[in-house]
C-alpha positions as CSV (number, residue, x, y, z in Angstrom):
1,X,90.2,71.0,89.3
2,X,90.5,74.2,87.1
3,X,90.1,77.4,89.6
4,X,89.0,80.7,88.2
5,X,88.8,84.1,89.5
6,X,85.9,86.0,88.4
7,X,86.5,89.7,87.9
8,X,84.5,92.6,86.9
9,X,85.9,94.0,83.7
10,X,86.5,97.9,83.2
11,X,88.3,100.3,81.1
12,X,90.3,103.7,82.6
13,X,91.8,105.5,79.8
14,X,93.4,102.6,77.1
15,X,93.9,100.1,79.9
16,X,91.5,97.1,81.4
17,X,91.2,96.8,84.6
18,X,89.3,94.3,86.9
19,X,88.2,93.7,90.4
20,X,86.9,90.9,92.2
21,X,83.2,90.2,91.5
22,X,82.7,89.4,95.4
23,X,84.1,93.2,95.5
24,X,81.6,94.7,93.4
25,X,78.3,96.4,95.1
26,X,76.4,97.3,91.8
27,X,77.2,99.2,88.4
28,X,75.5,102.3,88.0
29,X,75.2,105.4,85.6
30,X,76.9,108.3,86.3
31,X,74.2,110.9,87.9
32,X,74.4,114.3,89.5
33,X,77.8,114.1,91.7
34,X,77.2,117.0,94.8
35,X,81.2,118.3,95.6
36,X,82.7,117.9,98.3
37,X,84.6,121.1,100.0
38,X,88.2,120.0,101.4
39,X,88.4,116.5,99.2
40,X,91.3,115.6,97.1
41,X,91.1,116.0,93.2
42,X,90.2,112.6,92.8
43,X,87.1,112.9,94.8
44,X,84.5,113.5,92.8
45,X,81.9,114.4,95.8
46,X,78.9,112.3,96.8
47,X,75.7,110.9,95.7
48,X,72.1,109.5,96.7
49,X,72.0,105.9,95.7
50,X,68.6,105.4,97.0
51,X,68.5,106.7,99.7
52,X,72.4,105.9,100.8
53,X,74.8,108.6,100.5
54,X,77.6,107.2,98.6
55,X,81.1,109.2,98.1
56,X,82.5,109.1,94.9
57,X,86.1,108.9,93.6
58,X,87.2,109.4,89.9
59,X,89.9,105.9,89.0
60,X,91.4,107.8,86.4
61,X,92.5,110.6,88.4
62,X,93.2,108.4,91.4
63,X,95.7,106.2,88.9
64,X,97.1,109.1,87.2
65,X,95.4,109.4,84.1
66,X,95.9,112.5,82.2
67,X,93.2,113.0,80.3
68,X,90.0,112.9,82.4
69,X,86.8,113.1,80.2
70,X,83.7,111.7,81.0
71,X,81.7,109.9,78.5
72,X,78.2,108.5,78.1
73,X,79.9,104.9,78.5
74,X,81.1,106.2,81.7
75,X,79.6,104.1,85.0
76,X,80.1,104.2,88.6
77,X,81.1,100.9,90.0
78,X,79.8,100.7,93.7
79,X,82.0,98.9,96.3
80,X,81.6,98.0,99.7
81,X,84.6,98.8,102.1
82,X,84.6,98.5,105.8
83,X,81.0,98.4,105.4
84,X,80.5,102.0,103.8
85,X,79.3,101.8,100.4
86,X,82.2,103.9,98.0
87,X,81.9,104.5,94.2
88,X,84.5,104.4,91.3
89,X,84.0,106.3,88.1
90,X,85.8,104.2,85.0
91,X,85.7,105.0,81.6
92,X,83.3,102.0,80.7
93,X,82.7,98.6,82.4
94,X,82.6,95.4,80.1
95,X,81.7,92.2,81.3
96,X,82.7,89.6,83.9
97,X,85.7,87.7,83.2
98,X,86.4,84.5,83.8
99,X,90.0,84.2,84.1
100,X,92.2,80.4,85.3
101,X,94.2,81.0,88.0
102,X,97.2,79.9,86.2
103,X,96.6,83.1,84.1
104,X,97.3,85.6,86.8
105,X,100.8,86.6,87.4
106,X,101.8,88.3,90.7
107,X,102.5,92.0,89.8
108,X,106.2,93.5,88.7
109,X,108.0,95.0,91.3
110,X,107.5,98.3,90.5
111,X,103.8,98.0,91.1
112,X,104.7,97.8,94.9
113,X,106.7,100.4,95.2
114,X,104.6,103.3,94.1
115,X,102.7,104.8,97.2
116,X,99.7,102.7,94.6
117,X,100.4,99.4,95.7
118,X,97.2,98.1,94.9
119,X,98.2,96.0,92.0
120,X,97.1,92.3,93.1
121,X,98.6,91.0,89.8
122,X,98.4,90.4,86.1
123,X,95.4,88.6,84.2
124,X,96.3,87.3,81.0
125,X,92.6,86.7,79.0
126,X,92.5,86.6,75.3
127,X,95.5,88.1,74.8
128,X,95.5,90.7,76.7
129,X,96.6,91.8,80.0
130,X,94.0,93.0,82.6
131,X,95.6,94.5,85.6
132,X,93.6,93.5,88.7
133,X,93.5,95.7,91.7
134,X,93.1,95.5,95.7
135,X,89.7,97.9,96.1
136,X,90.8,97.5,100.3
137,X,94.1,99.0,99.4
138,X,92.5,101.4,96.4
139,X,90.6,102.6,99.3
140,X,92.3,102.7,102.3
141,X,91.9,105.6,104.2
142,X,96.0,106.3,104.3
143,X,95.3,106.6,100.8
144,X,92.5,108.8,100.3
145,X,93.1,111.4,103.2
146,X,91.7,114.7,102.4
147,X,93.7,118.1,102.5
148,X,91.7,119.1,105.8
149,X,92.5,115.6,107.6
150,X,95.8,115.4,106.7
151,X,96.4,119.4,108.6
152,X,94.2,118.3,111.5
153,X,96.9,115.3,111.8
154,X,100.3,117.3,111.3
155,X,98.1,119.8,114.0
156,X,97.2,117.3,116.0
157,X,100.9,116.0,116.0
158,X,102.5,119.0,117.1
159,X,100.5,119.5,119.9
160,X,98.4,122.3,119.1
């Protein structure tokens, strides 16, 4: 029997990415993002998806990009972790991809030693490489620590 993993497609910058379709919440349009005061760069802020608030992080800042541009191809793909809802703004999303799990290399070492590790490995599809990613790890809250809770934690630490 021929296993596949089925992934949601998505660019950032000139690269595809994809994530688990059991992962993936929704896709959405980008709409008014409120800030957040205190929240790292990649943290885009929050917002209303009906009625939920949903916070908001920016993948191409979050992997390093350096261009960030937003674009009317631009979507928010909505996540569930540790039952919170999250979003993650890509440059577009494409379509789901069926890829064999004989495709899908485990990821180059280098991938696991960046303080990213959220590599899960390599698709190969049409030939092309999709990189596929971890969204527990992507979001794990060692990961996405604001300024203020990282302070509270060094205060905390030395006693005061």
């Amino acid at each position: 029997m021929n296993q596949e993993l089925h992934i949601v497609g998505f660019r950032v910058g000139r690269e595809t990415y994809g994530v688990p379709i059991t992962s993936l919440h929704e896709i959405v349009r980008v709409p008014e993002i409120t800030a957040v005061p205190d929240a790292p760069d990649y943290m885009e802020g929050v917002i209303n998806l009906r009625g939920k608030i949903v916070s908001v992080i920016d993948l191409r800042k979050r992997l390093g990009e350096k261009q960030v541009s937003a674009s009317n191809r631009s979507r928010i793909l909505v996540v569930e972790h540790k039952g919170r809802l999250c979003g993650l703004i890509v440059d577009s999303a494409s379509e789901v991809i069926k890829i064999p799990v004989s495709d899908i290399e485990p990821p180059p070492a280098v991938f696991q030693e960046g303080a990213l590790h959220c590599v899960t490995g390599m698709g190969k599809y049409q030939g092309r490489l999709i990189v596929l990613l971890d969204t527990n790890k992507l979001l794990a809250h060692e990961n996405l620590q604001s300024k203020g809770d990282i302070q509270e934690t060094r205060g905390a630490a030395a006693g005061q």
